[in-house]
Residue, then its C-alpha position, 0 to 999 in steps of 0.5 A: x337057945x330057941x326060946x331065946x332067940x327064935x329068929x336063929x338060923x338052923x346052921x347054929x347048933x349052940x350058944x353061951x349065955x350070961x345075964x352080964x353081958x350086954x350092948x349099948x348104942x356107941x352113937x348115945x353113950x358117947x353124947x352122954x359123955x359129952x353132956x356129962x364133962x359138960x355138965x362136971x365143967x371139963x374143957x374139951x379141945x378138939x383138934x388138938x396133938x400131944x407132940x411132948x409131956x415133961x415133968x416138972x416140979x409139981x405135975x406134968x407140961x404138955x406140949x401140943x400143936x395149939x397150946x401148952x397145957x398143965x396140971x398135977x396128973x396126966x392120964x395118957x388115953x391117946x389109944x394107938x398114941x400111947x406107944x409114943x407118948x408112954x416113954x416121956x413119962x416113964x411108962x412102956x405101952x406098946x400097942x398096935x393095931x387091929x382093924x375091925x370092920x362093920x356093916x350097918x343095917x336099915x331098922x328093922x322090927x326088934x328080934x335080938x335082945x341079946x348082944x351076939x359075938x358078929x350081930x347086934x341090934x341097936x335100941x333104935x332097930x338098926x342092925x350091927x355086923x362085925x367080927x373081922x380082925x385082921x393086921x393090916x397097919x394103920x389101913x383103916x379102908x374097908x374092903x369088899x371080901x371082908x364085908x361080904x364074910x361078914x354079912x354072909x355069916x351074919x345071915x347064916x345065924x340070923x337067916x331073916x336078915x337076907x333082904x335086908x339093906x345095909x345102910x353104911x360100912x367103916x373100918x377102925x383100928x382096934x387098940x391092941x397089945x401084945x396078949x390083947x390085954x389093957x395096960x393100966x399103970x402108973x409111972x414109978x418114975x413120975x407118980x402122977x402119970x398114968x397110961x390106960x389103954x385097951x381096945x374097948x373102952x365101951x366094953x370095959x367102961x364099968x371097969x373104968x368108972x369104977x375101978x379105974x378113975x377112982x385110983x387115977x384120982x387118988x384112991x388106993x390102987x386096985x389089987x388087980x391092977x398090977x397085973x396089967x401094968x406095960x412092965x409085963x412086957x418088958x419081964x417076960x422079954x427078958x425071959x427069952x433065952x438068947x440064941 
């Protein structure tokens, strides 16, 4: 763990290391993105709420705030939204929040070319604290003991980060389901509506451009995608004895 990490602190006694994982800066992929639906001809619409979704004959009509939208499949990826939106379509997501807090650093030299579980370093030096998990509702405030437990084990693994000047700190809200699992599925009920739903999509984006769209757009459903479908929820309810 030295050789690869040299700048460890004595505290850590070991690590896990696999040559899979990896990091990216959330800032540049999510401008990649948006160059490619740009690119692909996609019609962005800011500022924009999902109020109803119906069926009819032929696909799908959304009903928003600014306008009524149509088309013959409709991907439900509205995160904590789908809880509401899934039912109009046949579908059960029944998510909810985690908020997860993060501390963001000043450049420093590069010195962590391995991603960690509580700190990272971007391409351009920055550094990024967070491993918080907490339920607190839809609260997505920063608060000063968590921030504070997150720097000091921070540097309790990295001890050369001790001076170093946090530049800016935010909250957000995890998208979670009840085993912490994604929910992929399709709707029996109205083929044509799907729901997707995790609490990383950057985590999880090769699965997503790989295995995921593919089906979404017409391909044979993966084998392992059943195993995610919201219906695992509402079976093992009804697993529960009654008292």
């Amino acid at each position: 763990m030295r050789e690869r990490l040299p700048e460890i602190g004595p505290d850590v006694i070991g690590a896990s290391y696999t040559p899979m994982d990896g990091h990216v800066n959330p800032l540049k992929l999510l401008r990649a993105l948006h160059m490619g639906m740009q690119r692909r001809g996609v019609k962005l619409v800011n500022s924009e709420e999902a109020l109803r979704i119906a069926p009819e004959s032929g696909g799908f009509v959304v009903q928003g705030k600014r306008g009524t939208y149509r088309a013959a499949r409709v991907v439900l990826a509205a995160g904590l939204g789908n809880r509401a939106l899934a039912p109009h379509v046949g579908l059960h997501a029944p998510v909810a929040p985690n908020r997860g807090q993060v501390l963001i650093s000043e450049r420093v030299a590069p010195f962590l070319h391995y991603p960690t579980l509580n700190v990272r370093q971007t391409d351009e030096g920055t550094i990024q604290f967070g491993d918080s998990m907490e339920e607190v509702g839809f609260d997505d405030f920063t608060t000063t003991p968590v921030l504070s437990d997150i720097a000091r084990r921070g540097v309790r693994a990295f001890p050369l980060l001790k001076n170093v000047r946090l530049v800016r700190t935010w909250a957000a809200l995890r998208v979670y389901s009840p085993d912490g699992f994604p929910i992929y599925d399709e709707s029996a009920r109205h083929p044509g509506a799907f729901v997707v739903t995790c609490h990383s999509g950057v985590t999880l984006a090769a699965a997503h451009a790989l295995r995921v769209a593919p089906w979404i757009a017409g391909a044979a459903m993966p084998d392992e995608i059943p195993a995610f479908s919201g219906s695992r929820f509402t079976e093992s309810a009804a697993l529960i004895p009654a008292h």
